[in-house]
C-alpha positions as a Markdown table, in Angstrom:
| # | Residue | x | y | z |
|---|---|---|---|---|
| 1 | Unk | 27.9 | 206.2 | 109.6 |
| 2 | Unk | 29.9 | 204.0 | 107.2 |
| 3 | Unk | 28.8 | 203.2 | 103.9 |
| 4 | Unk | 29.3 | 199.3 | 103.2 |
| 5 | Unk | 30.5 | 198.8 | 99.5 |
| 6 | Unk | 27.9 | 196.6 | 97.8 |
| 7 | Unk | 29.0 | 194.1 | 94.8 |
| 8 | Unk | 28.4 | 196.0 | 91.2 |
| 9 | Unk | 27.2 | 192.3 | 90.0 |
| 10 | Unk | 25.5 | 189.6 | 91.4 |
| 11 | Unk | 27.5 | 187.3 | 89.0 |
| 12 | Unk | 29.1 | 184.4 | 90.7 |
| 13 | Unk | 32.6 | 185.5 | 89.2 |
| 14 | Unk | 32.4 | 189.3 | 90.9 |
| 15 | Unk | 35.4 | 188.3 | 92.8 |
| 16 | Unk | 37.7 | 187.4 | 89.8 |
| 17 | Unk | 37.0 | 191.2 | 88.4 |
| 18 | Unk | 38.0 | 192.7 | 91.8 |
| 19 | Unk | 41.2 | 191.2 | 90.8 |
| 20 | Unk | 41.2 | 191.7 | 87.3 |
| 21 | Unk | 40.8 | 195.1 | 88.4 |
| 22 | Unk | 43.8 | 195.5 | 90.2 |
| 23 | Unk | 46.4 | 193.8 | 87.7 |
| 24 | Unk | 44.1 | 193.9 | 84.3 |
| 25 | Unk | 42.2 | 196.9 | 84.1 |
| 26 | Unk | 41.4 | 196.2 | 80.2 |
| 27 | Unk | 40.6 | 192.5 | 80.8 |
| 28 | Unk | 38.1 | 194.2 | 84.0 |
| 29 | Unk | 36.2 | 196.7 | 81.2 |
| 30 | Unk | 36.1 | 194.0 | 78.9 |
| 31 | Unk | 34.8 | 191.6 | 81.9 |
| 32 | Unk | 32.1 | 194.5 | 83.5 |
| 33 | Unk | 30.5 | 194.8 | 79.4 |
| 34 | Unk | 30.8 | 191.3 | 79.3 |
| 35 | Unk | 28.4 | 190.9 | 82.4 |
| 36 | Unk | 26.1 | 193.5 | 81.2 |
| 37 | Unk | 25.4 | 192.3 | 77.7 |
| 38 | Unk | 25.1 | 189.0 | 78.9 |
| 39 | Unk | 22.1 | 189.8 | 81.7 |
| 40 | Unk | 20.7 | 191.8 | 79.3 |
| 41 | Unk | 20.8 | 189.1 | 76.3 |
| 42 | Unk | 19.4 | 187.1 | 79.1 |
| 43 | Unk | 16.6 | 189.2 | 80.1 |
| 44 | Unk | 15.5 | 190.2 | 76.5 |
| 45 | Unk | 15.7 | 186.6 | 75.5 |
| 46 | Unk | 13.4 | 185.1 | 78.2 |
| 47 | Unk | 11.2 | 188.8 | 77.5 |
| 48 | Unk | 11.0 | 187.8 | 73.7 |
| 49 | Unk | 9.7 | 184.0 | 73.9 |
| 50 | Unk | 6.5 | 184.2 | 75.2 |
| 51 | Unk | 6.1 | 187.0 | 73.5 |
| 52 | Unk | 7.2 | 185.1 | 70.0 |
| 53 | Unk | 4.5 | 182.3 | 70.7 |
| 54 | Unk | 1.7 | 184.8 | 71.4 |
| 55 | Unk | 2.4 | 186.6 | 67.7 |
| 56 | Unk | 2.8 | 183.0 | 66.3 |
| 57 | Unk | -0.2 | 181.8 | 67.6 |
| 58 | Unk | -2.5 | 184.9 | 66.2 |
| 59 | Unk | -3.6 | 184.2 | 62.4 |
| 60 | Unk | -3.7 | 187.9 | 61.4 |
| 61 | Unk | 0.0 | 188.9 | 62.3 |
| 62 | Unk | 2.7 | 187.2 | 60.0 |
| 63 | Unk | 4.2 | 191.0 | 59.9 |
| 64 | Unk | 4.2 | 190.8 | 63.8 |
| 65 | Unk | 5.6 | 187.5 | 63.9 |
| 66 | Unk | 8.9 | 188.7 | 61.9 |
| 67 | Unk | 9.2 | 191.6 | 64.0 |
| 68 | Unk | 9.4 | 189.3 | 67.2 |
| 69 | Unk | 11.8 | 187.2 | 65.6 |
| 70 | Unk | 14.2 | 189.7 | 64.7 |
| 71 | Unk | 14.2 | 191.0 | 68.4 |
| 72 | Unk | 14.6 | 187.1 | 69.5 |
| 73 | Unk | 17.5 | 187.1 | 67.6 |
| 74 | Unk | 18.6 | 190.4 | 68.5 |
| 75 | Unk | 18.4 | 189.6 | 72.0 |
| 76 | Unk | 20.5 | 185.8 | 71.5 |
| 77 | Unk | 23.2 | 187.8 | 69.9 |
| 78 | Unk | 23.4 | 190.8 | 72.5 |
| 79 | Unk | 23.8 | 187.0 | 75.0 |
| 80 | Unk | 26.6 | 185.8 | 72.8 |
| 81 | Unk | 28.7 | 189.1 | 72.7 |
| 82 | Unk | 28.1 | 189.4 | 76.3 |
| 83 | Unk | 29.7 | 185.7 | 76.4 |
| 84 | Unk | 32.5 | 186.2 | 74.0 |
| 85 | Unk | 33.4 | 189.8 | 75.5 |
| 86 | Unk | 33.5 | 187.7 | 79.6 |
| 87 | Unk | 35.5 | 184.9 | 77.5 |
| 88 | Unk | 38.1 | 187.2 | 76.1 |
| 89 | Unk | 38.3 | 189.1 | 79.5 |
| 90 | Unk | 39.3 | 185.8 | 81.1 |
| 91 | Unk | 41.9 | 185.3 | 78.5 |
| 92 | Unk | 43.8 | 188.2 | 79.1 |
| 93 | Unk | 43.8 | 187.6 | 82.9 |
| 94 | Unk | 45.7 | 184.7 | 82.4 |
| 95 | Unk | 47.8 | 186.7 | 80.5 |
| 96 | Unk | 48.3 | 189.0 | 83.8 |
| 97 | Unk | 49.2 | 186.2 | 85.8 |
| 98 | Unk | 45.7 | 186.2 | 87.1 |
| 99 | Unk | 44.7 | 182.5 | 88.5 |
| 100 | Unk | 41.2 | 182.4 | 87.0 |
| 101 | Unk | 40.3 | 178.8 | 88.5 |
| 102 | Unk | 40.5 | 180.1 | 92.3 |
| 103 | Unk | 37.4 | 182.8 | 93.0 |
């Protein structure tokens, strides 16, 4: 039996990390944390709306209602390091000589 090797992301830009990997193997870490924070910023972030206009709504929980707005804000800022971190990554591929613009 062979074992096909499945994608570690689903992100459109998995093939630019295969190479990174190859020639950049800091710019493919920074890349691979990149992609996680980001989802997860993602995932928190649509998580924590609904969830902020439920509290909001409620008269009796102004304490609540902080609490969800520091995870909103938690979550938008665990999304912006995961962009900055995929940002940098691509910044020191060019450096390697990598040809970001062809995936």
């Amino acid at each position: 039996m062979s074992k096909t090797n499945k994608p570690l992301s689903k992100s459109l830009d998995y093939p630019l990390y295969e190479k990174m990997k190859r020639k950049s193997p800091r710019a493919s870490k920074y890349w691979m944390m990149g992609d996680r924070l980001y989802h997860a910023g993602l995932f928190l972030t649509m998580l924590c709306l609904p969830a902020v206009f439920y509290v909001y709504t409620q008269m009796e929980s102004s304490g609540m209602f902080i609490g969800m707005m520091g995870v909103l804000f938690g979550s938008i800022g665990i999304f912006a390091v995961g962009i900055y971190l995929k940002r940098e990554s691509y910044k020191l591929a060019i450096k390697a000589g990598i040809d970001i613009d062809k995936i």
